[in-house]
Rosetta silent file (secondary structure, phi, psi, omega in degrees, C-alpha in Angstrom):
SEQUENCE: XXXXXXXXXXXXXXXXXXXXXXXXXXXXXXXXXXXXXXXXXXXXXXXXXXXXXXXXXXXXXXXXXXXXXXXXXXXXXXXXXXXXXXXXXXXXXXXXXXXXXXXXXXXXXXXXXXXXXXXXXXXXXXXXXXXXXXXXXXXXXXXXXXXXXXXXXXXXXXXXXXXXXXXXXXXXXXXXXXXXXXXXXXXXXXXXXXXXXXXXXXXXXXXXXXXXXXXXXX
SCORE:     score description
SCORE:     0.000 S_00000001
   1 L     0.000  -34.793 -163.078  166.956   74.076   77.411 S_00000001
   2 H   -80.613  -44.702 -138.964  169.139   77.273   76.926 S_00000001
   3 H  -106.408   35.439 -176.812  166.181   79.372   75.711 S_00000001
   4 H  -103.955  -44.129 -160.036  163.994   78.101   79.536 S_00000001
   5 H  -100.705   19.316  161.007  166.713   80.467   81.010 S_00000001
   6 L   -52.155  171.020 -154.206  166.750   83.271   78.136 S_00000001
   7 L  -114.402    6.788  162.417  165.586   86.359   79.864 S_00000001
   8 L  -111.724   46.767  172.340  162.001   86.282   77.980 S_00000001
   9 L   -99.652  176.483  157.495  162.468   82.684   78.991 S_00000001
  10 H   -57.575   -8.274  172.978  159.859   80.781   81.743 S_00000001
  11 H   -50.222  -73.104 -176.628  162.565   81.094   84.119 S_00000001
  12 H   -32.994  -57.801 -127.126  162.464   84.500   84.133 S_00000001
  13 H   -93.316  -42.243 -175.782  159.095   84.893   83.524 S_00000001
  14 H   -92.265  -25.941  171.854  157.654   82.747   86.666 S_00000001
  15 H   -59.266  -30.896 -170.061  160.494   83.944   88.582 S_00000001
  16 H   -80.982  -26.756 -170.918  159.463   87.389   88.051 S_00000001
  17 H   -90.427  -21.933 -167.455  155.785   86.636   88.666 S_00000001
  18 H   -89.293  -70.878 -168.034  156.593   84.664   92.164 S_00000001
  19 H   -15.661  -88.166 -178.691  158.968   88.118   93.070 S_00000001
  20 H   -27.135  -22.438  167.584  155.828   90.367   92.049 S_00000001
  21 H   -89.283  -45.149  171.284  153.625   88.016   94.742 S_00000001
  22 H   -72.143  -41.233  169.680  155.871   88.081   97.439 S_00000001
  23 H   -54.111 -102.363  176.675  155.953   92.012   96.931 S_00000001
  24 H     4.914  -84.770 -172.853  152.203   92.496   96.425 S_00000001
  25 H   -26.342  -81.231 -157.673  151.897   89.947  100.086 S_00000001
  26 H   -40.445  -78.163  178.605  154.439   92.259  101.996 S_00000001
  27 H    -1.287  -87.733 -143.980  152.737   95.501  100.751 S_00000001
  28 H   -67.662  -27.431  164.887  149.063   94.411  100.888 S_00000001
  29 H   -74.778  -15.937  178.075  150.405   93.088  104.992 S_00000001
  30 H   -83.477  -50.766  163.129  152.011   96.451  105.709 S_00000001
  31 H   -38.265  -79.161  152.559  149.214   98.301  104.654 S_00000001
  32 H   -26.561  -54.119 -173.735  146.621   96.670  106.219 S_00000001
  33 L    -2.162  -55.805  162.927  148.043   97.244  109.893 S_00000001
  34 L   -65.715    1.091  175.930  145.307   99.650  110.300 S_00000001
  35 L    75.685  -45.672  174.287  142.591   97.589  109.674 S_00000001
  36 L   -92.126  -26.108 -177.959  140.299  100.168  107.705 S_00000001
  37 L   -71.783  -19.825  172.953  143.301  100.598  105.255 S_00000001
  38 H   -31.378  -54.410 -164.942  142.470   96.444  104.187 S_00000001
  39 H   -63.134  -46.367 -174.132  140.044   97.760  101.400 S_00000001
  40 H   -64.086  -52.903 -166.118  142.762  100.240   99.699 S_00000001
  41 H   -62.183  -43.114 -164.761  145.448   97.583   99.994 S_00000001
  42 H   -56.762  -54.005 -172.218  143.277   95.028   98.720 S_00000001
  43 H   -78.578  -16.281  141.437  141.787   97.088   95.241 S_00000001
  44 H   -36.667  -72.641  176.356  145.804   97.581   94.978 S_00000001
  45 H   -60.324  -18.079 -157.868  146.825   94.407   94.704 S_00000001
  46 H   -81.804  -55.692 -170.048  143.587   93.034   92.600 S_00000001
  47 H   -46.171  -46.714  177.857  144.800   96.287   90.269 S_00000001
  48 H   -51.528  -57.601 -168.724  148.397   95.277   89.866 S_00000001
  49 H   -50.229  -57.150  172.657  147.236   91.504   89.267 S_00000001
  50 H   -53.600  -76.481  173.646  144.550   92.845   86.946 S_00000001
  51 H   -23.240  -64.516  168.047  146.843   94.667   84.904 S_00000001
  52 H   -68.978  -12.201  137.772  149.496   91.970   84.341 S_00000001
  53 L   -41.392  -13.209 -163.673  147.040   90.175   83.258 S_00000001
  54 L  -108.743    7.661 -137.035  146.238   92.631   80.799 S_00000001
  55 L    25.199    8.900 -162.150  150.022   92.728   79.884 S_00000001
  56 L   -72.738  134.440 -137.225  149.914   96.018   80.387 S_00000001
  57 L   -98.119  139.891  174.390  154.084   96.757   81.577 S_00000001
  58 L   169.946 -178.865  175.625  154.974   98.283   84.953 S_00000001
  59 L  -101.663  123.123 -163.093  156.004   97.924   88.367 S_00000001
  60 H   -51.247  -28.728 -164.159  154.355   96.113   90.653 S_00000001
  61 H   -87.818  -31.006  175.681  155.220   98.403   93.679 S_00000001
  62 H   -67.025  -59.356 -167.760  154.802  101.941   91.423 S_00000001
  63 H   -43.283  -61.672 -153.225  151.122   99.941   90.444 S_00000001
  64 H   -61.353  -96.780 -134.928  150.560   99.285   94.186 S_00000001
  65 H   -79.668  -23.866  158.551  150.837  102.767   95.673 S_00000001
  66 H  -115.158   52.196  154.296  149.064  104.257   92.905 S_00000001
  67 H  -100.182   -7.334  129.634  145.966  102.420   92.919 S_00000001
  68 H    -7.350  -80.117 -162.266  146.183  103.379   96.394 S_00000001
  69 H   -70.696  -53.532  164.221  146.549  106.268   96.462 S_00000001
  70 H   -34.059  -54.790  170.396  143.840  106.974   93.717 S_00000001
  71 H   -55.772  -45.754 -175.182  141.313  104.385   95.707 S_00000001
  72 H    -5.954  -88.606 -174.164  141.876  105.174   99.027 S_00000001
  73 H   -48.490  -53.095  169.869  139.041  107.439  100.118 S_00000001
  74 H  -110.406   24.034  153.280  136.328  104.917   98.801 S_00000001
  75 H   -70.829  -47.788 -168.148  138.055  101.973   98.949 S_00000001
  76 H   -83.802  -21.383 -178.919  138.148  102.880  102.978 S_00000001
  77 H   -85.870  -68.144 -179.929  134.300  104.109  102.598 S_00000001
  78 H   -54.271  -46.693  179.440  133.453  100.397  101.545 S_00000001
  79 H   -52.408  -57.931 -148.249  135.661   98.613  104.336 S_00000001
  80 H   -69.014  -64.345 -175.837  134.006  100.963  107.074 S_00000001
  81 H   -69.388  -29.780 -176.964  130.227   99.924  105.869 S_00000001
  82 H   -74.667  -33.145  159.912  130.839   96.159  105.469 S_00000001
  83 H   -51.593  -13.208  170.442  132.231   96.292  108.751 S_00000001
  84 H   -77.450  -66.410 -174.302  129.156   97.725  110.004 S_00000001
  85 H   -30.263  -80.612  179.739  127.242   95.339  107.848 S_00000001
  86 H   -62.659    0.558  149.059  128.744   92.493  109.154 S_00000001
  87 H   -53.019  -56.026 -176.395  128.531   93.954  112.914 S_00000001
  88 H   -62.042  -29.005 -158.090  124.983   93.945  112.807 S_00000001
  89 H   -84.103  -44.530  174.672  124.395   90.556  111.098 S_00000001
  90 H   -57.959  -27.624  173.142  126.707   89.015  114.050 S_00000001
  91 H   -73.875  -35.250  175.693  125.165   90.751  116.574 S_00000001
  92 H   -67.432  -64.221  168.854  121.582   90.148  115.211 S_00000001
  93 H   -27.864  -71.614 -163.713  122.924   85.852  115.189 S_00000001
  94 H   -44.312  -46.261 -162.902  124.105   86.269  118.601 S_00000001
  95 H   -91.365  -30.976  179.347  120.953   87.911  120.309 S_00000001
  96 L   -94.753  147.051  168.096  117.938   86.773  118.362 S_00000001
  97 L   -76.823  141.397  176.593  116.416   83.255  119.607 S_00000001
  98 L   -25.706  -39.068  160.474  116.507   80.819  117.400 S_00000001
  99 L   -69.432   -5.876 -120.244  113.317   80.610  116.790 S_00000001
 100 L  -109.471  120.554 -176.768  112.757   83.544  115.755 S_00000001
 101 L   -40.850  -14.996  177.193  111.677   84.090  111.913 S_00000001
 102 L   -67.308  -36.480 -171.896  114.658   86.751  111.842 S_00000001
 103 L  -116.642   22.341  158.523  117.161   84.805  112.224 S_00000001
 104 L  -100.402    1.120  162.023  117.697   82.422  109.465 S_00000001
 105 L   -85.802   17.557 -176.763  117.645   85.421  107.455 S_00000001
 106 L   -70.169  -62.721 -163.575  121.072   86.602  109.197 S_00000001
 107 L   -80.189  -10.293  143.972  122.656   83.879  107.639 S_00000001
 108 L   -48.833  -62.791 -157.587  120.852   85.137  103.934 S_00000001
 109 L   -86.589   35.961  176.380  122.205   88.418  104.520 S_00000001
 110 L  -119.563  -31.128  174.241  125.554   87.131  105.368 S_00000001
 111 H   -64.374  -47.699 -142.543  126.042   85.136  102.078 S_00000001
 112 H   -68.775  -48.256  176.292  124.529   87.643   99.772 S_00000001
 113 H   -49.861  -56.220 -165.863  127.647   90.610  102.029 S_00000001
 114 H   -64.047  -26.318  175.466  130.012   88.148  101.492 S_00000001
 115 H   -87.361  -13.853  148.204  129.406   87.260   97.689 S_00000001
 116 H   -33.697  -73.255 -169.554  129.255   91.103   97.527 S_00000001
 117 H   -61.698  -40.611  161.418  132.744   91.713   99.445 S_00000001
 118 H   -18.872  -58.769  178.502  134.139   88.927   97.002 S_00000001
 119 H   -92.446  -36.441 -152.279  133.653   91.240   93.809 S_00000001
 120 H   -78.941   -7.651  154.987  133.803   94.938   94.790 S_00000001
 121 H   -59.635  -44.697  166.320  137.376   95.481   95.636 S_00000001
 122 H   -66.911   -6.085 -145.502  138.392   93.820   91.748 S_00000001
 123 H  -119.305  -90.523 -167.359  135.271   95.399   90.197 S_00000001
 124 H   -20.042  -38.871 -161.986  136.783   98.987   92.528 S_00000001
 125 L   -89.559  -14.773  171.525  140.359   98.672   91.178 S_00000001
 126 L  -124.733   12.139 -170.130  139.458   98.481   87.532 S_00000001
 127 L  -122.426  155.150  167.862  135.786  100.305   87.143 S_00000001
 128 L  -123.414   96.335  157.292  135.057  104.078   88.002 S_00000001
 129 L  -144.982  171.251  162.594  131.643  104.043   89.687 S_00000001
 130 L   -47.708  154.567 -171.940  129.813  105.330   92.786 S_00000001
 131 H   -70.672  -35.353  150.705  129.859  103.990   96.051 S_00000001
 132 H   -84.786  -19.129  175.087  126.455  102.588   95.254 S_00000001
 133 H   -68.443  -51.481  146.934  126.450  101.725   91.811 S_00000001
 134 H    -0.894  -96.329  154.543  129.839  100.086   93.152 S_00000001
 135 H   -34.745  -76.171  161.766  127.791   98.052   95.092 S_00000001
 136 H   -29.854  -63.146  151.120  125.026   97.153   92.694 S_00000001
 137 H   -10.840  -86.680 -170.701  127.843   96.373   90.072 S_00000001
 138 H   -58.538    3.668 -167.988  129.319   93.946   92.666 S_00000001
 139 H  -149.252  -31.900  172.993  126.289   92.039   93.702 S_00000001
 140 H   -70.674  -72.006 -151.667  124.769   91.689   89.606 S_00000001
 141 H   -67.888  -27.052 -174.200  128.291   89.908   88.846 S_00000001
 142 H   -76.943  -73.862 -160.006  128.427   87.860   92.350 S_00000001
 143 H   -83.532  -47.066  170.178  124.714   86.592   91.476 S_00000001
 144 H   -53.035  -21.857  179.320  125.173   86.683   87.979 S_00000001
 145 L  -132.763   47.287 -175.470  128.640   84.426   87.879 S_00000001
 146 H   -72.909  -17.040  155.185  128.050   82.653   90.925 S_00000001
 147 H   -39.173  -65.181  165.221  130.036   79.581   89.991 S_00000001
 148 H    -8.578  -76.898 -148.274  132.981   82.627   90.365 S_00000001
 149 H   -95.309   17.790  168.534  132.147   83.606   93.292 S_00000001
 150 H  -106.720    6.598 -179.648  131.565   80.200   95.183 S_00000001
 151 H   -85.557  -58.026 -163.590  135.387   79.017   93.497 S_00000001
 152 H   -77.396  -35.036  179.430  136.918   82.326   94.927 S_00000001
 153 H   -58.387  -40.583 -159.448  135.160   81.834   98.447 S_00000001
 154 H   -81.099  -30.474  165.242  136.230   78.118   98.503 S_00000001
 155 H   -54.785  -37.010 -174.824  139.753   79.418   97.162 S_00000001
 156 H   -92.211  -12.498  166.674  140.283   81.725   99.939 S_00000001
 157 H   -87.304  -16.468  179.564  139.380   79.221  102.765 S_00000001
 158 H   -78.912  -17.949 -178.061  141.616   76.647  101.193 S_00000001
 159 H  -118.445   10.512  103.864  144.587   78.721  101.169 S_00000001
 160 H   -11.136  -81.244  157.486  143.729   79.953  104.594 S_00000001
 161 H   -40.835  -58.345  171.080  144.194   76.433  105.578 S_00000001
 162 H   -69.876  -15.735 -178.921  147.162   75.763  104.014 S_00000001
 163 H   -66.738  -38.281 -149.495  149.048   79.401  105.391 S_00000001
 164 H   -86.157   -2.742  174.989  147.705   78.048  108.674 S_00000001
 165 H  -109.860  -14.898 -173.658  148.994   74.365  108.301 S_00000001
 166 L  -143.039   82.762 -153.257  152.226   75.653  106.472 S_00000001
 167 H   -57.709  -21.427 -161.196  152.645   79.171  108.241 S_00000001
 168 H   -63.848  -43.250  168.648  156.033   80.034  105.580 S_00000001
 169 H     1.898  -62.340  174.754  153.031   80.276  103.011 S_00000001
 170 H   -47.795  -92.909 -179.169  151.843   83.805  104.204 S_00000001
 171 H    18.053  -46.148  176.319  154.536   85.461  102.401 S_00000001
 172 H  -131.711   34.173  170.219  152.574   84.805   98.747 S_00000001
 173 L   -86.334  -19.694  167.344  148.989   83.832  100.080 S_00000001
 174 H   -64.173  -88.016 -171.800  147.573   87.629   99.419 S_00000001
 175 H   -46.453  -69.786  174.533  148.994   87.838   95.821 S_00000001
 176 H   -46.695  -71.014 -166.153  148.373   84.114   95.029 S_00000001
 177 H   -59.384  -67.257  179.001  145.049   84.513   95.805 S_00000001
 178 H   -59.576   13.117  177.842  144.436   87.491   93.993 S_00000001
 179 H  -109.369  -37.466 -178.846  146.453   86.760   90.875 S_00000001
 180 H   -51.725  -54.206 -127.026  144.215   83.258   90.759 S_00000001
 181 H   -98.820  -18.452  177.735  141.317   84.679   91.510 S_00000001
 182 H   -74.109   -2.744 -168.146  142.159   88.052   88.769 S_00000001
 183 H   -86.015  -45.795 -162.111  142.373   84.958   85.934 S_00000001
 184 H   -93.938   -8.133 -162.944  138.426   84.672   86.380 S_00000001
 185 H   -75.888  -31.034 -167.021  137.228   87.943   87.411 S_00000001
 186 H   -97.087   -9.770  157.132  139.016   89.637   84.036 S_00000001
 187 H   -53.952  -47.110  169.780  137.532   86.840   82.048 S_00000001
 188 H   -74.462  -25.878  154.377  134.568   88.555   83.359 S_00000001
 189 H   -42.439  -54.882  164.381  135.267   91.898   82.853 S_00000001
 190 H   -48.432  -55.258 -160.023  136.416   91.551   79.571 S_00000001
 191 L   -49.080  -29.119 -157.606  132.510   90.582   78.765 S_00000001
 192 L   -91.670  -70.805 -164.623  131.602   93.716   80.102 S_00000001
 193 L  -107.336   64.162  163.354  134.509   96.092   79.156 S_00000001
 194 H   -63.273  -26.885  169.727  136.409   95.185   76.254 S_00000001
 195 H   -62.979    5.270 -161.072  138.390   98.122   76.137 S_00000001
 196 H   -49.611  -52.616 -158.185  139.815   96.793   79.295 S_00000001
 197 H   -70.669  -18.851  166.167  142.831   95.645   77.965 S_00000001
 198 L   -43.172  158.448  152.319  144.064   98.773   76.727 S_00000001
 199 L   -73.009  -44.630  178.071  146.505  101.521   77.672 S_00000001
 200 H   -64.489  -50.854  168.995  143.933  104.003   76.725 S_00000001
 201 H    -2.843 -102.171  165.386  141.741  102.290   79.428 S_00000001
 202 H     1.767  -69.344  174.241  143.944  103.131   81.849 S_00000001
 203 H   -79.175  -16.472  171.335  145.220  106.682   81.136 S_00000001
 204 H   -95.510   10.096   90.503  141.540  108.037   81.034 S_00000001
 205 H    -4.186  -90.837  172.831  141.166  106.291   84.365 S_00000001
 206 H   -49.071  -18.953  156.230  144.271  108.323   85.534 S_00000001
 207 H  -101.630   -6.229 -177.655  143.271  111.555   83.974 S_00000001
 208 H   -90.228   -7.975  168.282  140.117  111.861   85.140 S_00000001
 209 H   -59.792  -48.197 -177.213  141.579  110.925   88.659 S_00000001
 210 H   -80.538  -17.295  164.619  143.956  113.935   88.296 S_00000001
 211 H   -42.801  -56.541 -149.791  141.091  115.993   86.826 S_00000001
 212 H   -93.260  -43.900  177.480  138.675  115.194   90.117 S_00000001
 213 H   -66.036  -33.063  163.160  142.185  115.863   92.365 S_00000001
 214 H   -60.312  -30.254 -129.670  142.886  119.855   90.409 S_00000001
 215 H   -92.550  -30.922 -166.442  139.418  120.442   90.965 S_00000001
 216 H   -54.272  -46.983 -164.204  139.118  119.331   94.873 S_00000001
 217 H   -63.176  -20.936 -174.490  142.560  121.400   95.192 S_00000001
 218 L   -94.308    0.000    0.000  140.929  124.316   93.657 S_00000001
């Protein structure tokens, strides 16, 4: 019993992980305000989440602002077009008649965005590609692991439901979802990316980020 509350004990250890969720939640809710800032906040938290998963040691809030800050600019590129995306596919529902060969493909291209939007913020916070390979990336693993991505869809309306039947909830429903949902996505990753797991990962991530930031400055 003495070694549950040792300080590498499970006390500690889930206590530290529920802390790290309620942080992540406030953050990833502060952030957001602006609405276009969602995407950035988001491939934050999935990075922190990703990471301790990885064990790799740090702070969640130090993690936070800089996968931020490093994402930002096409994290914020991707929010802006699926918001387009999904303007048009609602507007295209609303306006075309029913009949109309057009529009049961609405509700195609609304799965196929959404099993998209699913992946590319986790696949953004731990991959360095282009804003379309980004995209490509994120739609091969959404149709390639779609068990995944119909668990994490069903995950995020169930705990939806429950913030909204048990409002105190919100507090960890950002971070709980994305620490759940970071167990299968780095299962998947690893397949891909073994080096994942690494430090070196990481720091060549972060220098070639400060690399691409002298050069802009220059």
């Amino acid at each position: 019993m003495s070694k549950f509350f040792d300080l590498d004990g499970k006390f500690f250890k889930y206590g530290s992980l529920l802390w790290d969720i309620i942080i992540l939640t406030l953050l990833w809710t502060v952030i957001s305000l602006p609405i276009i800032t969602v995407g950035a906040a988001t491939t934050a938290v999935y990075y922190v989440t990703t990471r301790q998963l990885s064990n790799r040691e740090g702070y969640a809030s130090h993690d936070f602002f800089r996968s931020f800050k490093r994402n930002f600019l096409q994290a914020t590129g991707v929010t802006l077009f699926f918001i387009v995306v999904y303007g048009i596919i609602f507007v295209n529902i609303i306006t075309l008649p029913g009949n109309s060969p057009l529009f049961p493909v609405q509700f195609v291209l609304l799965a196929v965005a959404t099993a998209v939007l699913i992946f590319v913020y986790p696949v953004l916070s731990r991959m360095d590609l282009g804003f379309f390979a980004l995209l490509r990336t994120s739609f091969f693993l959404a149709i390639r692991h779609f068990p995944t991505t119909i668990t994490c869809f069903v995950l995020l309306i169930a705990i939806a439901l429950l913030v909204m039947w048990m409002p105190i909830l919100f507090i960890i429903c950002v971070g709980c979802y994305c620490w759940l949902t970071s167990l299968m996505f780095m299962r998947i990753f690893r397949k891909y990316l073994p080096e994942m797991d690494t430090d070196e990962y990481d720091e060549k991530k972060h220098r070639e980020q400060l690399n691409e930031e002298n050069v802009q400055e220059s």
